[in-house]
N, CA, C, O and CB atoms as a CASP TS submission, in Angstrom:
PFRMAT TS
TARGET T0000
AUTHOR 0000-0000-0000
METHOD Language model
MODEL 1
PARENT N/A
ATOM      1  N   UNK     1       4.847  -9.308  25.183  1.00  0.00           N
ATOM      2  CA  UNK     1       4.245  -8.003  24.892  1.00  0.00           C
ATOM      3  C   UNK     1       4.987  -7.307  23.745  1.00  0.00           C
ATOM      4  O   UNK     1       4.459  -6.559  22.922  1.00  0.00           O
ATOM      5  CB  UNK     1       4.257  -7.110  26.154  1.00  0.00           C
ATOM      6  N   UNK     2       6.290  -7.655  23.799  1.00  0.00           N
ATOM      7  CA  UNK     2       7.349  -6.989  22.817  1.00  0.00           C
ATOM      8  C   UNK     2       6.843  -7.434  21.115  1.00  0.00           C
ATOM      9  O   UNK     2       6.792  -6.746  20.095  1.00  0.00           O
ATOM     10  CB  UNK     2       9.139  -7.711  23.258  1.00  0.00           C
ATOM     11  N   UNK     3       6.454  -9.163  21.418  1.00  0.00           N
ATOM     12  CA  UNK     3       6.324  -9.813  20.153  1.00  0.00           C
ATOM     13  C   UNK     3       5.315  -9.310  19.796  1.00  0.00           C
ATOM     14  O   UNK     3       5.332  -9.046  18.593  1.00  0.00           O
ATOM     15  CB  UNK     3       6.289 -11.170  20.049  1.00  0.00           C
ATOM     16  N   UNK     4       4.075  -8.949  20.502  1.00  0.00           N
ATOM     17  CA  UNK     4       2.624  -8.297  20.349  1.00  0.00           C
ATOM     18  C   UNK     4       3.108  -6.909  19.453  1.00  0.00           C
ATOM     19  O   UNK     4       3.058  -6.775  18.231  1.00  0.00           O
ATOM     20  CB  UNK     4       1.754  -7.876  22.104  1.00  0.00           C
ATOM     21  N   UNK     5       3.396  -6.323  20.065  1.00  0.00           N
ATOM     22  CA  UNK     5       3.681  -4.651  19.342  1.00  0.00           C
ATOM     23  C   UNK     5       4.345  -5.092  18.011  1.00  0.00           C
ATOM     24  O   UNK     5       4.092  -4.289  17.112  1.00  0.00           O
ATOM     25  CB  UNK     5       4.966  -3.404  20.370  1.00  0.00           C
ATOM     26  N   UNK     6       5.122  -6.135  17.621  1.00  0.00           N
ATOM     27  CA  UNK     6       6.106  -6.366  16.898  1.00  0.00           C
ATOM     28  C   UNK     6       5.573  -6.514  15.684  1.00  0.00           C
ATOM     29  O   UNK     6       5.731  -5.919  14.618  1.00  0.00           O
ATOM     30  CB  UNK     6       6.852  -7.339  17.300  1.00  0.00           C
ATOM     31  N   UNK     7       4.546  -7.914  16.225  1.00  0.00           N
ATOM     32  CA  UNK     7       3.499  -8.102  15.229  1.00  0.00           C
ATOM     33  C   UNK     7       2.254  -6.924  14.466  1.00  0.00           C
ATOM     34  O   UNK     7       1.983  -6.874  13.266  1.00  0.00           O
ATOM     35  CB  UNK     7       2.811  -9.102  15.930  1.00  0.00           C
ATOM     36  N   UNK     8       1.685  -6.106  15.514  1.00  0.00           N
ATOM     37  CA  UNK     8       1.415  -5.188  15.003  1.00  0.00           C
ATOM     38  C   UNK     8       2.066  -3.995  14.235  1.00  0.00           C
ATOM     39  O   UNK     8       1.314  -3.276  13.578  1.00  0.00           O
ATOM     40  CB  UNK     8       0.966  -4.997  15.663  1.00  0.00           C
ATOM     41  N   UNK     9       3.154  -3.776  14.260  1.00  0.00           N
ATOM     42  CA  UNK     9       3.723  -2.698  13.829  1.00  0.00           C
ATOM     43  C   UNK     9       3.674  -3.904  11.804  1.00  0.00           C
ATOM     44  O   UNK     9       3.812  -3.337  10.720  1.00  0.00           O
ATOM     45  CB  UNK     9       5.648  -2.117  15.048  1.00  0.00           C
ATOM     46  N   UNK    10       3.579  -4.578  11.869  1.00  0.00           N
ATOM     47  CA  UNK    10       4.065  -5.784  10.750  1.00  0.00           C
ATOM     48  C   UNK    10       2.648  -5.666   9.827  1.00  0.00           C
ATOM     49  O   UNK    10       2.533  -5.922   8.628  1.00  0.00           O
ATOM     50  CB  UNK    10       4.382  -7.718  11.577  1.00  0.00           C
ATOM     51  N   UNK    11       1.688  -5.233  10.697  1.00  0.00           N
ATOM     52  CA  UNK    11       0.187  -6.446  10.593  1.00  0.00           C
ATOM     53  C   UNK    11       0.348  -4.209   9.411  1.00  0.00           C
ATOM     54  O   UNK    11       0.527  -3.962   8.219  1.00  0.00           O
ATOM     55  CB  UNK    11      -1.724  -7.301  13.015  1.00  0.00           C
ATOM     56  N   UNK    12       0.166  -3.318  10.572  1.00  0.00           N
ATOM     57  CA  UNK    12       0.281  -1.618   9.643  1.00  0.00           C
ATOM     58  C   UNK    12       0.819  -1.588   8.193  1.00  0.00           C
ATOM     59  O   UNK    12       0.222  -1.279   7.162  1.00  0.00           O
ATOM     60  CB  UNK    12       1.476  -0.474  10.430  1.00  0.00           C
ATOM     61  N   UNK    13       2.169  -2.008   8.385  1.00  0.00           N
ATOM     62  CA  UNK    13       3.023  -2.143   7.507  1.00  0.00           C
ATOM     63  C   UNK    13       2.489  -2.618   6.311  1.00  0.00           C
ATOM     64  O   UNK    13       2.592  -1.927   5.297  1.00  0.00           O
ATOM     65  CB  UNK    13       3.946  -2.832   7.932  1.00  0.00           C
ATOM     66  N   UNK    14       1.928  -3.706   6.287  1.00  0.00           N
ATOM     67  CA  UNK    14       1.717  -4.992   5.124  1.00  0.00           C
ATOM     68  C   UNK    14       0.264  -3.919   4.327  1.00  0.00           C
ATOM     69  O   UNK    14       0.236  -3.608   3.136  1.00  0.00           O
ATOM     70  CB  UNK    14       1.057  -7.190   6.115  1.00  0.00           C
ATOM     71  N   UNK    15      -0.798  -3.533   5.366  1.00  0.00           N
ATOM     72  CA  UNK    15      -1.697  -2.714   5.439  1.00  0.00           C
ATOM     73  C   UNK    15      -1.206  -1.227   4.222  1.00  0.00           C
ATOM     74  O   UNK    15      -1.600  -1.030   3.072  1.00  0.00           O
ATOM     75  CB  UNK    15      -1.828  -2.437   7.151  1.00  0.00           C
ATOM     76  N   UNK    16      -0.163  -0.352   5.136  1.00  0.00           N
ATOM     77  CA  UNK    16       0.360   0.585   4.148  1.00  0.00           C
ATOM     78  C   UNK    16       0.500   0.286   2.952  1.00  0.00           C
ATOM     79  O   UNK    16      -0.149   0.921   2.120  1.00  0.00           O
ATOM     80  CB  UNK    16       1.406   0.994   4.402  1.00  0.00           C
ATOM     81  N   UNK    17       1.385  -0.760   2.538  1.00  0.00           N
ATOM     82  CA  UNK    17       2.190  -1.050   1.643  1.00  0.00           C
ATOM     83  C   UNK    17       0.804  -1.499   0.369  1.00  0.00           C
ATOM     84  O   UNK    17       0.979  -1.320  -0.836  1.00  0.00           O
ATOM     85  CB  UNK    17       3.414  -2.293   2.268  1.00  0.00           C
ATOM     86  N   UNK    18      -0.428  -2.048   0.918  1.00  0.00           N
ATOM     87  CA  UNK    18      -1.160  -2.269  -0.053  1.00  0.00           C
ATOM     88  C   UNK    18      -1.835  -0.992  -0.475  1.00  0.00           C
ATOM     89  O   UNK    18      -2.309  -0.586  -1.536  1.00  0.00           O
ATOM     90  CB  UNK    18      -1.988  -3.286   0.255  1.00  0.00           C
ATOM     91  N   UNK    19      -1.706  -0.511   0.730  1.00  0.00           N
ATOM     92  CA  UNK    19      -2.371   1.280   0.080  1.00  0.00           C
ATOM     93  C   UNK    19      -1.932   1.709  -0.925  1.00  0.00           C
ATOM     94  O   UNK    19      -2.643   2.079  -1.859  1.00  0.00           O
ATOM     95  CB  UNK    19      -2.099   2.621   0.879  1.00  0.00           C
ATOM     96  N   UNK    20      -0.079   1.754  -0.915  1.00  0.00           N
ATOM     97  CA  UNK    20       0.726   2.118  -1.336  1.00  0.00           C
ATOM     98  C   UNK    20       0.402   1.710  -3.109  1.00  0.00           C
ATOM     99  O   UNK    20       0.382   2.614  -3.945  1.00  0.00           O
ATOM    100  CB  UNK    20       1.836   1.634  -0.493  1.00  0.00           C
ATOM    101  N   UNK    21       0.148   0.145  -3.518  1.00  0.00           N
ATOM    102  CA  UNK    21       0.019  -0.191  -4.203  1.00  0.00           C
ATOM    103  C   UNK    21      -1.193  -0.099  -5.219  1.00  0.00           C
ATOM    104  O   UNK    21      -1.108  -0.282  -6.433  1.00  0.00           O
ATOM    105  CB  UNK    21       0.365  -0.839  -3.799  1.00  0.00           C
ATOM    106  N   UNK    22      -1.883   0.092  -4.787  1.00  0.00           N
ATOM    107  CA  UNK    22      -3.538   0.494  -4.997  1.00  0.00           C
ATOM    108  C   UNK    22      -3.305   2.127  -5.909  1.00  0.00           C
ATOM    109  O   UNK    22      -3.712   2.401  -7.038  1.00  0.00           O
ATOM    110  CB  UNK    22      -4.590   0.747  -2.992  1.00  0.00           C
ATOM    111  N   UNK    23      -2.651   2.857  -5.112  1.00  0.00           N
ATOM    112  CA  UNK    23      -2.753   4.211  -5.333  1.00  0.00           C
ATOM    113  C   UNK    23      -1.680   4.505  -6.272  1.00  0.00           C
ATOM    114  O   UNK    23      -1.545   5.633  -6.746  1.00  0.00           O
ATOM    115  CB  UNK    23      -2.689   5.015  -4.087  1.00  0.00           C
ATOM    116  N   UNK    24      -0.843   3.443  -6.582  1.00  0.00           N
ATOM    117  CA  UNK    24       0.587   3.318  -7.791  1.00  0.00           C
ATOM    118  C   UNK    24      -0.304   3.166  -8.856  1.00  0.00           C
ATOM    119  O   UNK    24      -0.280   3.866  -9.869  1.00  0.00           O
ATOM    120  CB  UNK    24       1.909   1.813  -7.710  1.00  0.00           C
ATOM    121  N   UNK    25      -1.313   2.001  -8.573  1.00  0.00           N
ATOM    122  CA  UNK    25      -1.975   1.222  -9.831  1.00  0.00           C
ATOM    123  C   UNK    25      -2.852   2.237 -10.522  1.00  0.00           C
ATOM    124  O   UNK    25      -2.773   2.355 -11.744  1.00  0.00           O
ATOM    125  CB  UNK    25      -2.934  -0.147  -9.382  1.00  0.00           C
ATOM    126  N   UNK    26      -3.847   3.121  -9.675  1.00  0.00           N
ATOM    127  CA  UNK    26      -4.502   3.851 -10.059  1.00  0.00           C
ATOM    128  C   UNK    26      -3.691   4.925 -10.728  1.00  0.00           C
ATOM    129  O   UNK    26      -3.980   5.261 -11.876  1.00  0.00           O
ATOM    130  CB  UNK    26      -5.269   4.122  -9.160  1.00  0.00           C
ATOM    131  N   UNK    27      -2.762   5.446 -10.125  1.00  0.00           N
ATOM    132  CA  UNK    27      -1.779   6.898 -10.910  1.00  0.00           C
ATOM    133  C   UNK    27      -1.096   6.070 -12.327  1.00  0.00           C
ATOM    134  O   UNK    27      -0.170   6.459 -13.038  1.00  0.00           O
ATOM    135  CB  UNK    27      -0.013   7.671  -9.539  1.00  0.00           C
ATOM    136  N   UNK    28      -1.635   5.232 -12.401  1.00  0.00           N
ATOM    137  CA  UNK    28      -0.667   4.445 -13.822  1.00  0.00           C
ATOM    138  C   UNK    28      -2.023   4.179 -14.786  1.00  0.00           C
ATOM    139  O   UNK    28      -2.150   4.749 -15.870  1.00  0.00           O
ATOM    140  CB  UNK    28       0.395   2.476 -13.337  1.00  0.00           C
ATOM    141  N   UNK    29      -2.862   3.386 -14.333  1.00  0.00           N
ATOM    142  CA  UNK    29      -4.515   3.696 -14.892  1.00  0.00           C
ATOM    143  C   UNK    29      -4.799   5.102 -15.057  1.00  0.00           C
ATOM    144  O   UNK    29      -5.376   5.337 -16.118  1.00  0.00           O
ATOM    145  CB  UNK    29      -5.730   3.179 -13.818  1.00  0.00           C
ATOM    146  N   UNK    30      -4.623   5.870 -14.502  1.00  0.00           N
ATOM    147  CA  UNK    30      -4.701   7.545 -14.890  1.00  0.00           C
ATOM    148  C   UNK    30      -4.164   8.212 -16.109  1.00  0.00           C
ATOM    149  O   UNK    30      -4.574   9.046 -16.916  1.00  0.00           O
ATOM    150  CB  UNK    30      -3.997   8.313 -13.897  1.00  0.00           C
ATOM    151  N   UNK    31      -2.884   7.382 -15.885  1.00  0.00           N
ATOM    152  CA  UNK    31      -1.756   7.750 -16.840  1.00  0.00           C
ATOM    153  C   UNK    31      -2.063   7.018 -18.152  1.00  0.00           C
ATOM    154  O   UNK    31      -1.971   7.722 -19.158  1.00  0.00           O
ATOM    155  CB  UNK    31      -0.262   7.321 -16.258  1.00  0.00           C
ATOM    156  N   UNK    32      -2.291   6.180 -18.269  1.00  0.00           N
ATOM    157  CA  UNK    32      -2.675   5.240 -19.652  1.00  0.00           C
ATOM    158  C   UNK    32      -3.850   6.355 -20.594  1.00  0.00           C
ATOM    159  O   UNK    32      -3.893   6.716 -21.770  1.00  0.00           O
ATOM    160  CB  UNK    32      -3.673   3.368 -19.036  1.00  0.00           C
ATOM    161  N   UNK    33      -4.780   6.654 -19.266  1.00  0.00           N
ATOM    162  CA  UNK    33      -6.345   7.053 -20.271  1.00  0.00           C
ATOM    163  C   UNK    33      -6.126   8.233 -20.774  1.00  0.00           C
ATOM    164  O   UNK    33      -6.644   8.637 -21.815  1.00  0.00           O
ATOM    165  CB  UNK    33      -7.926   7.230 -19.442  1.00  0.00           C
ATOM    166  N   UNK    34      -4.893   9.227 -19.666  1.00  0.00           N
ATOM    167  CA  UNK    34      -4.495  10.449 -20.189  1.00  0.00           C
ATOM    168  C   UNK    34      -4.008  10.342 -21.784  1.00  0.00           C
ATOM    169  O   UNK    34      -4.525  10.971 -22.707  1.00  0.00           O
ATOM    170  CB  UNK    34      -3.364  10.980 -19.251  1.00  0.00           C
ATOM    171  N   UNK    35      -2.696   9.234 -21.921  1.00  0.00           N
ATOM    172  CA  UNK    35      -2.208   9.233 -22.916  1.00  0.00           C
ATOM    173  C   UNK    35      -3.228   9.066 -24.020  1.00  0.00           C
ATOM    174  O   UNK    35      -3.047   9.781 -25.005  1.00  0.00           O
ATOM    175  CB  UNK    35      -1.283   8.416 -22.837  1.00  0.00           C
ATOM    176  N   UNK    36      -4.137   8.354 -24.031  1.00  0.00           N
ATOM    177  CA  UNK    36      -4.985   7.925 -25.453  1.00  0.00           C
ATOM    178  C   UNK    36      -5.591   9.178 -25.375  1.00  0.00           C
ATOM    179  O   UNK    36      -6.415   9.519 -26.224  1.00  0.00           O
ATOM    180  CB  UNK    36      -6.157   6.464 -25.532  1.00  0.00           C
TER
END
């Protein structure tokens, strides 16, 4: 049950972290079109 939660807390994580990345990429695509 421990490994269950374990894995899920892992499965969020990986989940966040692409959010995380998505929303870097876009504030940097933002940033490019601003500059020109």
């Amino acid at each position: 049950r421990i490994g269950l939660s374990r894995e899920r807390v892992r499965q969020v994580g990986l989940v966040a972290l692409e959010k995380l990345k998505h929303a870097a990429r876009k504030k940097e695509l933002e940033a490019m079109l601003f500059e020109h």
